[in-house]
ROKOL-815583 format. One record per residue (C-alpha): residue in one letter; x negated, y negated, z negated. Coordinates in pm, 1 decimal. Each point is the difference from the previous one (the first is absolute). Example, Ala and Ser with C-alpha at 12.3 -4.5 7.8 and 13.67 -1.06 7.14 Angstrom:
TORRO  res         X         Y         Z
TORRO    a   -1230.0     450.0    -780.0
TORRO    s    -137.0    -344.0      66.0
# end
This chain:
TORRO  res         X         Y         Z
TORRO    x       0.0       0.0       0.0
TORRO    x    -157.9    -329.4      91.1
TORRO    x     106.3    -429.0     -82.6
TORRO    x      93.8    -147.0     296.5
TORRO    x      31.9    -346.1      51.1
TORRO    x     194.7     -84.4     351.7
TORRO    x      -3.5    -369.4     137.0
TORRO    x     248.9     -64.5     245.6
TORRO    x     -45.7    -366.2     223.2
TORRO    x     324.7    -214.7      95.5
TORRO    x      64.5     256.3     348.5
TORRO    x     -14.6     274.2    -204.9
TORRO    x     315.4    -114.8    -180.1
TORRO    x     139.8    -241.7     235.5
TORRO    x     331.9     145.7      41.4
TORRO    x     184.4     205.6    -233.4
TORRO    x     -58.5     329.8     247.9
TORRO    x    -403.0     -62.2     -28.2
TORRO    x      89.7     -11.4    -393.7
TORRO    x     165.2     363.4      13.5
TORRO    x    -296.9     119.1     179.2
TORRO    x    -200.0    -120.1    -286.0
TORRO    x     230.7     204.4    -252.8
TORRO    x      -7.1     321.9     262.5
TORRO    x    -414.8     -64.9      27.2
TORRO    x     -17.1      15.3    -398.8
TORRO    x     202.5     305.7     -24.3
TORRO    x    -233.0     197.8     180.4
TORRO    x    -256.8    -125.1    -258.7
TORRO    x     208.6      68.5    -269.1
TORRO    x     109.6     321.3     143.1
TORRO    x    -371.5     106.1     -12.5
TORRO    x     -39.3     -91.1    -364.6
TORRO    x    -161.5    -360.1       4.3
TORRO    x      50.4    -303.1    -248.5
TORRO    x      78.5    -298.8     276.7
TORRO    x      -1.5    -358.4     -68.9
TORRO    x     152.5    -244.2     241.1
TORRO    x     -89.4    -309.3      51.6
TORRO    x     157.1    -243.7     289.8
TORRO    x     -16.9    -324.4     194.8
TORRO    x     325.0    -197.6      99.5
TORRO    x     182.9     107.1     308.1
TORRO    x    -175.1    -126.7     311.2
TORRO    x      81.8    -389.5      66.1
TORRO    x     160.6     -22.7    -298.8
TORRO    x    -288.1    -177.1    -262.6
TORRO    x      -6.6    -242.7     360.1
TORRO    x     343.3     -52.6     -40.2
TORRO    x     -37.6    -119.9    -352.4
TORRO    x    -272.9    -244.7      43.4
TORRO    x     177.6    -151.4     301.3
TORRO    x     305.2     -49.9    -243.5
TORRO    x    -228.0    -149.4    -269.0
TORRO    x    -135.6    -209.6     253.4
TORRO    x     314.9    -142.5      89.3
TORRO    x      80.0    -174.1    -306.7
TORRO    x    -385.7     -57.8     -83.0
TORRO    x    -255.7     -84.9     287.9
TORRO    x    -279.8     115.0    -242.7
TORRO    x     185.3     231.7    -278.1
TORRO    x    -122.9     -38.5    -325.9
TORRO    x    -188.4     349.6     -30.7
TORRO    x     169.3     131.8    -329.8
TORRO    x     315.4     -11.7     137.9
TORRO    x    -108.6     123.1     304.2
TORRO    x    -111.3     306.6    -172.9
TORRO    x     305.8      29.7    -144.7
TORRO    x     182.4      29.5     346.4
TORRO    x    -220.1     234.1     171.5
TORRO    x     -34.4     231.8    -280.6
TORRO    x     350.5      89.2      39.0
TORRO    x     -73.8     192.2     369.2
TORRO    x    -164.1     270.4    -166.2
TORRO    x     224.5     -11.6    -263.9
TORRO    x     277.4     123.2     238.6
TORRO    x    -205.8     263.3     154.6
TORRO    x    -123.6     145.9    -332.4
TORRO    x     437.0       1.0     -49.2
TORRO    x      95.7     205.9     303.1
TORRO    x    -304.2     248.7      34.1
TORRO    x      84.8     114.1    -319.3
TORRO    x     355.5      22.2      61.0
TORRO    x    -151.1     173.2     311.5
TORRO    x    -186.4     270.8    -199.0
TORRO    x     311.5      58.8    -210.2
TORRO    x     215.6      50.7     244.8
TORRO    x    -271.8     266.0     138.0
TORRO    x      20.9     212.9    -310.3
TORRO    x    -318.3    -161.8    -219.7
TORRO    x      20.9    -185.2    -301.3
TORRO    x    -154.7    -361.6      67.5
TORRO    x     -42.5    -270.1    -182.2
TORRO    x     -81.9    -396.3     144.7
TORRO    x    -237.3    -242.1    -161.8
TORRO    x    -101.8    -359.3      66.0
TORRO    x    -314.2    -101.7     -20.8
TORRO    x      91.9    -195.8    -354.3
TORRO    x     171.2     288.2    -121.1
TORRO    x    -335.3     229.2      60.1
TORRO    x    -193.5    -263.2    -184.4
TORRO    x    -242.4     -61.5     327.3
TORRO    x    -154.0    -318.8    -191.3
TORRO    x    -140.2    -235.0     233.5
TORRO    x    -172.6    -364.1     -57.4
TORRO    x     204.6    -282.0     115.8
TORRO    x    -158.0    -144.1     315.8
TORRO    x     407.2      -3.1     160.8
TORRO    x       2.8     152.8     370.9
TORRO    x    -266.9     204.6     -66.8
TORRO    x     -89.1     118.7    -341.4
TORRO    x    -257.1     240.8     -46.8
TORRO    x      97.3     323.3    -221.9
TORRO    x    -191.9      25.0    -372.4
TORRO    x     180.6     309.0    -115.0
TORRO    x     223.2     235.3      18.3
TORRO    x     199.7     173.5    -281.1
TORRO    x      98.9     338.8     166.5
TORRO    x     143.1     165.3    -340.0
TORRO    x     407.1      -5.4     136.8
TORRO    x    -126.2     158.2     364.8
TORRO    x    -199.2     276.1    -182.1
TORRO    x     290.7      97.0    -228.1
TORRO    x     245.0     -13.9     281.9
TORRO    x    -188.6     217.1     212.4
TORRO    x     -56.3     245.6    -262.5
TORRO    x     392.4      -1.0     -11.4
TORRO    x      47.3      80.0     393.2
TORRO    x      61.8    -318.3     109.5
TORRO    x    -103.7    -207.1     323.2
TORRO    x    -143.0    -339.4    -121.1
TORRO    x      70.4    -259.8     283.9
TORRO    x    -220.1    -304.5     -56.9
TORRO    x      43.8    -353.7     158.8
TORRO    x    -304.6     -64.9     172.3
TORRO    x    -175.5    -344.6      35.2
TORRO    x     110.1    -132.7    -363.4
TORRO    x     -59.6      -6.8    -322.3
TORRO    x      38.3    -288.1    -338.6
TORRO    x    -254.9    -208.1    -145.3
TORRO    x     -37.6      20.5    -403.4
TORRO    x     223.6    -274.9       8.5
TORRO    x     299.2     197.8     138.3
TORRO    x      -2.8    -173.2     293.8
TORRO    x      -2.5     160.9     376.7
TORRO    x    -228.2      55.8     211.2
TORRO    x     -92.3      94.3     350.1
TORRO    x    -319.4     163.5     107.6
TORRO    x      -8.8    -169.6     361.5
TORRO    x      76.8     127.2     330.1
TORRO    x     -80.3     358.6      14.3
TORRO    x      -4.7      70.7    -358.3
TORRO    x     194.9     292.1      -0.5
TORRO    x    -301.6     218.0      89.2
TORRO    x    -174.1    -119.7    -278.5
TORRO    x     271.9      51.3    -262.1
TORRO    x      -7.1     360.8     141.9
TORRO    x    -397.6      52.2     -15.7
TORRO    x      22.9    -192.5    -324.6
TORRO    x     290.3     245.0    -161.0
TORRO    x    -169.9     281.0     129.4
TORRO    x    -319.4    -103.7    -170.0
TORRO    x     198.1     -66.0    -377.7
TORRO    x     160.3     395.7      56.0
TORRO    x    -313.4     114.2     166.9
TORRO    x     159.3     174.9     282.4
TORRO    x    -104.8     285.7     182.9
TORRO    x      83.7    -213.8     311.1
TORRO    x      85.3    -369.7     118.9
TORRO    x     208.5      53.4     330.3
TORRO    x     123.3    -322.9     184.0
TORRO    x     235.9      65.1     284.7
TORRO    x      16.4    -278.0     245.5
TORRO    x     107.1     -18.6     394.8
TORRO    x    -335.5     116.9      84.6
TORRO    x    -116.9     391.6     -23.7
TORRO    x    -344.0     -86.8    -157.3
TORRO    x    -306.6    -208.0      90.9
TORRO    x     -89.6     -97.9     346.8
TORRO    x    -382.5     -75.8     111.4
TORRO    x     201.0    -338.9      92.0
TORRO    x     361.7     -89.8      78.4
TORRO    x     148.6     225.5     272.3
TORRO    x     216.3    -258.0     105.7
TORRO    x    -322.6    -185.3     125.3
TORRO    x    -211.8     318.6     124.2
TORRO    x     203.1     323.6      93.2
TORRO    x    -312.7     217.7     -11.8
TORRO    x       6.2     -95.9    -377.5
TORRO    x     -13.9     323.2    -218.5
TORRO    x     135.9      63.7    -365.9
TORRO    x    -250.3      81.9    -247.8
TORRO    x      17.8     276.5    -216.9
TORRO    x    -189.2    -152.8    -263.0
TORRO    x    -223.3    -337.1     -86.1
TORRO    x    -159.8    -106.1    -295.0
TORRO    x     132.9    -293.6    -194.0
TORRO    x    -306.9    -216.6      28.7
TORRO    x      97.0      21.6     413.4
TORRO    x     411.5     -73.3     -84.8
TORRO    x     -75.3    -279.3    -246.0
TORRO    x    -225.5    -139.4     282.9
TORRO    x     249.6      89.0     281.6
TORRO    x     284.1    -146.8    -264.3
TORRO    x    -150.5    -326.4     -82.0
TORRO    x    -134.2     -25.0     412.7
TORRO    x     383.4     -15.2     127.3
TORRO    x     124.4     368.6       7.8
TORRO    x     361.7      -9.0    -150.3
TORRO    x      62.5     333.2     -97.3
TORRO    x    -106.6     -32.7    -368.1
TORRO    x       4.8    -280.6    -207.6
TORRO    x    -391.4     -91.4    -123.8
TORRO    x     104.8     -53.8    -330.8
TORRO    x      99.1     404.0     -31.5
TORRO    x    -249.4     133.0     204.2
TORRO    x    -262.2    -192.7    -300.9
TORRO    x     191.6     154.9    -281.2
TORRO    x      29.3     339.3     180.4
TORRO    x    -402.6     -15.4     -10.2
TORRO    x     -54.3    -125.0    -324.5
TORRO    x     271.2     235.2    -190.9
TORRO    x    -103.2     301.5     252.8
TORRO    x     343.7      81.4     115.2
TORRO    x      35.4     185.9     256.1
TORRO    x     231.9    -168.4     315.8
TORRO    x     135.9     107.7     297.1
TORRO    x     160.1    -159.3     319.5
TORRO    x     303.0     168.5     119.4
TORRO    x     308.2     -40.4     200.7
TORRO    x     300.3      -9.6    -155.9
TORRO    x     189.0      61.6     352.2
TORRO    x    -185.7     306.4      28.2
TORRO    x      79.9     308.9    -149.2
TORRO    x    -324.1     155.0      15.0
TORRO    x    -338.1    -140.5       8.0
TORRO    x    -319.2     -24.1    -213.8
TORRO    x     -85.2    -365.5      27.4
TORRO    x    -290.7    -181.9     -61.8
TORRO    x    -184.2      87.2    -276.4
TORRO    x    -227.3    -276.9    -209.6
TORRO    x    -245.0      96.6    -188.6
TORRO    x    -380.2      12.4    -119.7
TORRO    x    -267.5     -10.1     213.1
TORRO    x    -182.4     300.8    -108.1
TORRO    x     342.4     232.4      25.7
TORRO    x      26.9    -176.4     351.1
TORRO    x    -125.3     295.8     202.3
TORRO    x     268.9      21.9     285.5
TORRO    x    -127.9    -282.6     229.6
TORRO    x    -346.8    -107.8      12.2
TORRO    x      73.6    -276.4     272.6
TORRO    x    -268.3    -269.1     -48.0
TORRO    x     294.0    -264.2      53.9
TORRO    x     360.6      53.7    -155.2
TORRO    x     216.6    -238.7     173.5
TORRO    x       4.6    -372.1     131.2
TORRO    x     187.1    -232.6    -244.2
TORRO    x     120.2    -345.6     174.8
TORRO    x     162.1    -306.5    -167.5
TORRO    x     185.8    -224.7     256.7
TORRO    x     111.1    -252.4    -292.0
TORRO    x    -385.3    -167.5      -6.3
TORRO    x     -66.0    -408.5       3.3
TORRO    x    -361.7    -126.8      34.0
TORRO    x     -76.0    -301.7    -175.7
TORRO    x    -304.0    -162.3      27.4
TORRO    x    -128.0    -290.0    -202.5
TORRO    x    -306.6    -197.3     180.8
TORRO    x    -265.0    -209.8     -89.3
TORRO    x     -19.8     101.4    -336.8
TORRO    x    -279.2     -93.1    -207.2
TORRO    x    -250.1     278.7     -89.0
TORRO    x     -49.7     -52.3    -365.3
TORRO    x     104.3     279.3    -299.9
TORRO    x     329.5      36.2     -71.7
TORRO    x     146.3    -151.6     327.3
TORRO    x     201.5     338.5      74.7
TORRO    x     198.8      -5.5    -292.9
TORRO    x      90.7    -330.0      46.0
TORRO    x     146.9     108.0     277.7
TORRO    x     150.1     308.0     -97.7
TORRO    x     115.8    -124.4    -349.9
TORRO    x     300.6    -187.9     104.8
TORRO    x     113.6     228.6     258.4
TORRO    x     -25.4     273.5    -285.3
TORRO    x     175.7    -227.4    -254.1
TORRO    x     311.6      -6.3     267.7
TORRO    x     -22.4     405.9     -16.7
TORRO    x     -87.8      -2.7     360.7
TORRO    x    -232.7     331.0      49.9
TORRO    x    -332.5     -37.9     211.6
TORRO    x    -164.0     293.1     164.1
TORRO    x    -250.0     -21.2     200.8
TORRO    x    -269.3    -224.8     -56.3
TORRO    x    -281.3    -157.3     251.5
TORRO    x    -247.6    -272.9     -67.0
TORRO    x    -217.8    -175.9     239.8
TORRO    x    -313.3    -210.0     -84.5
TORRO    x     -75.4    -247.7     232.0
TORRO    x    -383.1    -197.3      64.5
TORRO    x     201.3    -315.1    -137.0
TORRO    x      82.0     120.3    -341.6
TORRO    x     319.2      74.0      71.0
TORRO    x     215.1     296.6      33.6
TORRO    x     280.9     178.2     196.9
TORRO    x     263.0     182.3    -279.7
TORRO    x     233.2     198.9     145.8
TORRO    x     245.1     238.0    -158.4
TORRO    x     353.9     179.2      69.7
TORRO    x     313.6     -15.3    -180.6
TORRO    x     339.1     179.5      74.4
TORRO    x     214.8    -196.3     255.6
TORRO    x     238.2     -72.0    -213.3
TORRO    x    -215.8    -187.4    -235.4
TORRO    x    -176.9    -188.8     318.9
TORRO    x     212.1    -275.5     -12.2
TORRO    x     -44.6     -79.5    -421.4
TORRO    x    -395.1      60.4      67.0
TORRO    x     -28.3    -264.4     259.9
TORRO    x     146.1    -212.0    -159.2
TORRO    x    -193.2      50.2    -326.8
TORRO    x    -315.0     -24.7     197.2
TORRO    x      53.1    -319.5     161.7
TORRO    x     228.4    -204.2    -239.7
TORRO    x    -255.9     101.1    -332.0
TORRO    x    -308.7     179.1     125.5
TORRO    x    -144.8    -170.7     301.0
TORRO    x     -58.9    -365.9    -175.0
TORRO    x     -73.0     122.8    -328.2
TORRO    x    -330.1     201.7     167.3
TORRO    x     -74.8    -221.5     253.8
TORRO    x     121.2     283.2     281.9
TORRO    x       7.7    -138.7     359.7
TORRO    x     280.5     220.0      66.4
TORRO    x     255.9     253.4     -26.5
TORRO    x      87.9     222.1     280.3
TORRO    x     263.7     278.2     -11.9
TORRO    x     139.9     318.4     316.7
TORRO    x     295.2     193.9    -189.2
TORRO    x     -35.6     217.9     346.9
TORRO    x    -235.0     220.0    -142.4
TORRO    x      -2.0     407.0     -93.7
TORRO    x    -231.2     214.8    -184.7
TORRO    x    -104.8     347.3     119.6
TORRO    x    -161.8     241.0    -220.1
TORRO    x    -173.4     332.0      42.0
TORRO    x     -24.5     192.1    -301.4
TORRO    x    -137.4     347.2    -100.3
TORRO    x    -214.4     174.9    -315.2
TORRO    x    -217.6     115.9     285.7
TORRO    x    -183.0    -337.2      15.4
TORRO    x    -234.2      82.7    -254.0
TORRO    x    -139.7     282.3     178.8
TORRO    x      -7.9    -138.1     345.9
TORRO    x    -149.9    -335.4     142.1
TORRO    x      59.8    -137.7     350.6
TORRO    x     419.6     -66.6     -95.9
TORRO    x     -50.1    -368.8     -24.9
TORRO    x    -224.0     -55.8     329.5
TORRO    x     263.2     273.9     185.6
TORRO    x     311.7    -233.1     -85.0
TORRO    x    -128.9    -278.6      75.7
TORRO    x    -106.6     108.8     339.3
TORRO    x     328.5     168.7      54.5
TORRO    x     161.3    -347.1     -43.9
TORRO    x    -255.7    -150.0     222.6
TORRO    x      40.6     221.8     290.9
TORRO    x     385.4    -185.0      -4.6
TORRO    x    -102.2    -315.8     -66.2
TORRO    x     119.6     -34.8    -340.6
TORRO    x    -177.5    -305.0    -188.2
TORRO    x     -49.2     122.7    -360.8
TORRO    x      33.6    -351.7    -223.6
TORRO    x     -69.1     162.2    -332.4
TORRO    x    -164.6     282.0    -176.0
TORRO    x      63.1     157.0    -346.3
TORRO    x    -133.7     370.0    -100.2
TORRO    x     -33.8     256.2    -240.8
TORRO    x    -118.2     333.4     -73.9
TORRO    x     276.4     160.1     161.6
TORRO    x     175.7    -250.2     224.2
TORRO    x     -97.7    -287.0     284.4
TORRO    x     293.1    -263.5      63.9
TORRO    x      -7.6    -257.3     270.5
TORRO    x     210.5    -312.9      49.2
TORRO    x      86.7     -56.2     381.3
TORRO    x     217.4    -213.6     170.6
TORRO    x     411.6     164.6     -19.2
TORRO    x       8.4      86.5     326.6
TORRO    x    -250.7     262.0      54.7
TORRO    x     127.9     159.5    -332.4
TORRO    x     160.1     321.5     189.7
TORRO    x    -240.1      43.3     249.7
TORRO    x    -271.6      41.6    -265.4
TORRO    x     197.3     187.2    -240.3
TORRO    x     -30.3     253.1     329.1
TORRO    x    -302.1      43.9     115.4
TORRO    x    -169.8     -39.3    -359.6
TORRO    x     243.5     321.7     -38.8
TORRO    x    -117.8     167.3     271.2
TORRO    x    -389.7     -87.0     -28.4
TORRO    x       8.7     148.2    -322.2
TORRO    x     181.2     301.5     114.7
TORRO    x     306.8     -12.6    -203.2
TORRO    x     212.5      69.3     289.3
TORRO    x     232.3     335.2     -32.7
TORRO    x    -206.0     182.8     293.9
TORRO    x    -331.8     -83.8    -152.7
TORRO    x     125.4     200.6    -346.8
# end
């Protein structure tokens, strides 16, 4: 008999049909002798639905109460997939993410979890129920709501699974497993039958939206073990994630090609070169929450210096103006320059370590199409480039064949 935690995304319950194939999916695990924890998004569209309608009495909604709205989408799913399970026969049982005690701090919109008292779900399972959990919430010590941010279902189901130390972490999505990139891009892309979680926290954090970073980096830290699955599949073993030394199944030096199209360059010139200059720059934007990622830095024969960074596109706008309205006088910057048509392509792979020649074989790749690479970042097991938008899918292909990752090459 093994603890299984099963995380099901907003199409996996999006209509009350999908939610009885939840209930008939569990009964097979129940049938087979398992303890199963639930734990669900809102249906598809619907947490959309509810900031649109907060939106419409507030342009910017003050983020309490906006945690108090969206909260209740999972609330109604945790509702009818239990009603779902009892109508197939089990005994289930629906908590929200208050009533489980997942204590969070209070940053509103996207608290990060601090604990998580698991004491009712142990008892109840020892009693033959289903637990259904409400994914991406939980309260502050102040009783207040929270939300853990878009995504943050997968990490209240890594994070659960971690506080019951479950056999196994399953999160059923639209998508069978893990793809050496999105197939929608590249059709030759291939599932993977198993990656470590050093390459899915890079591939998360690079632009792959299967997982949610902020699980895949508790799934590491707590050891759980997770799996990728379909939940419009009846059979199917995934995508495992796991450790690199139990990673024997694939020994491909790359594991897939991560792209972000939602990149802005900025870049701050004629900056003087003198200590402390970059965190005058980067200090404000920070203080506005507005994340940087990567970071260049040009020294020129005058003294001065090029700084140019990227930010998410949505944040862009709020940078620029940051930049020019507080930063560029204050340094003495001659100025600020911004192209929110930018994307960010990634190759990433354990296999790095071993082998040189990646970097100086993707760059010429990109070359041979005439694709300008305008920055650089690296690390021991990935190399990202920022190009111009447009050539984003045409790289994304050919990096993914150069690196044979295409089905026939397997």
């Amino acid at each position: 008999m093994a603890l299984i935690v099963q995380k099901y995304g907003g199409t996996s319950v999006g209509s009350t049909e999908r939610i009885k194939g939840v209930a008939r999916r569990v009964a097979k695990y129940k049938a087979q002798g398992h303890q199963v924890v639930v734990v669900v998004s809102a249906m598809s569209g619907e947490t959309n639905r509810l900031i649109g309608l907060a939106k419409e009495i507030l342009e910017q909604p003050d983020p309490r109460e906006l945690d108090v709205v969206v909260s209740t989408g999972e609330q109604v799913t945790i509702g009818l997939v239990s009603m779902a399970l009892m109508a197939a026969g089990m005994k289930a049982k629906s908590y929200t993410g208050a009533q489980v005690k997942i204590l969070t701090d209070s940053a509103f919109n996207k608290a990060r979890i601090l604990s998580i008292d698991e004491e009712n779900i142990r008892t109840d399972l020892a009693n033959g129920y289903v637990v259904v959990v409400a994914g991406f919430q939980g309260m502050d010590e102040d009783g207040n709501i929270t939300t853990l941010g878009r995504g943050g279902s997968d990490t209240t189901g890594v994070a659960i699974a971690a506080a019951l130390r479950a056999d196994e972490c399953q999160i059923y999505t639209d998508v069978d497993g893990v793809y050496t990139t999105d197939p929608r891009l590249v059709p030759e892309a291939r599932r993977l039958k198993s990656i470590t979680f050093e390459e899915m926290l890079e591939m998360a954090s690079l632009g792959s939206k299967v997982l949610q970073i902020r699980s895949v980096e508790f799934a590491g830290k707590y050891k759980v073990k997770l799996r990728v699955l379909s939940s419009f599949e009846e059979e199917g073993e995934g995508t495992l994630i796991t450790f690199e030394e139990d990673n024997k199944m694939e020994q491909a030096i790359i594991s897939g090609i991560a792209f972000n199209r939602d990149e802005a360059k900025i870049t701050v010139r004629g900056v003087p070169d003198r200590p402390g200059i970059a965190y005058q720059i980067l200090g404000p934007v920070s203080d506005a929450n507005v994340d940087v990622d990567m970071i260049i830095q040009n020294v020129g024969v005058d003294g001065s210096t090029d700084f140019s960074f990227t930010v998410h596109r949505n944040e862009f706008a709020k940078a620029m103006d940051i930049l020019k309205n507080q930063v560029q006088k204050h340094i003495g910057a001659r100025e600020v320059i911004g192209d929110d048509k930018t994307a960010k392509v990634s190759v990433v792979g354990v296999g790095m370590r071993s082998h040189v020649g990646i970097a100086s074989k993707m760059f010429r790749t990109l070359a041979e199409e005439g694709i300008n690479i305008q920055m650089i970042s690296t690390s021991e097991i990935k190399i990202s480039v920022v190009i111009d938008e447009k050539y984003l899918e045409l790289a994304v292909r050919v990096l993914h064949k150069a690196f044979d990752l295409d089905q026939e090459a397997v």
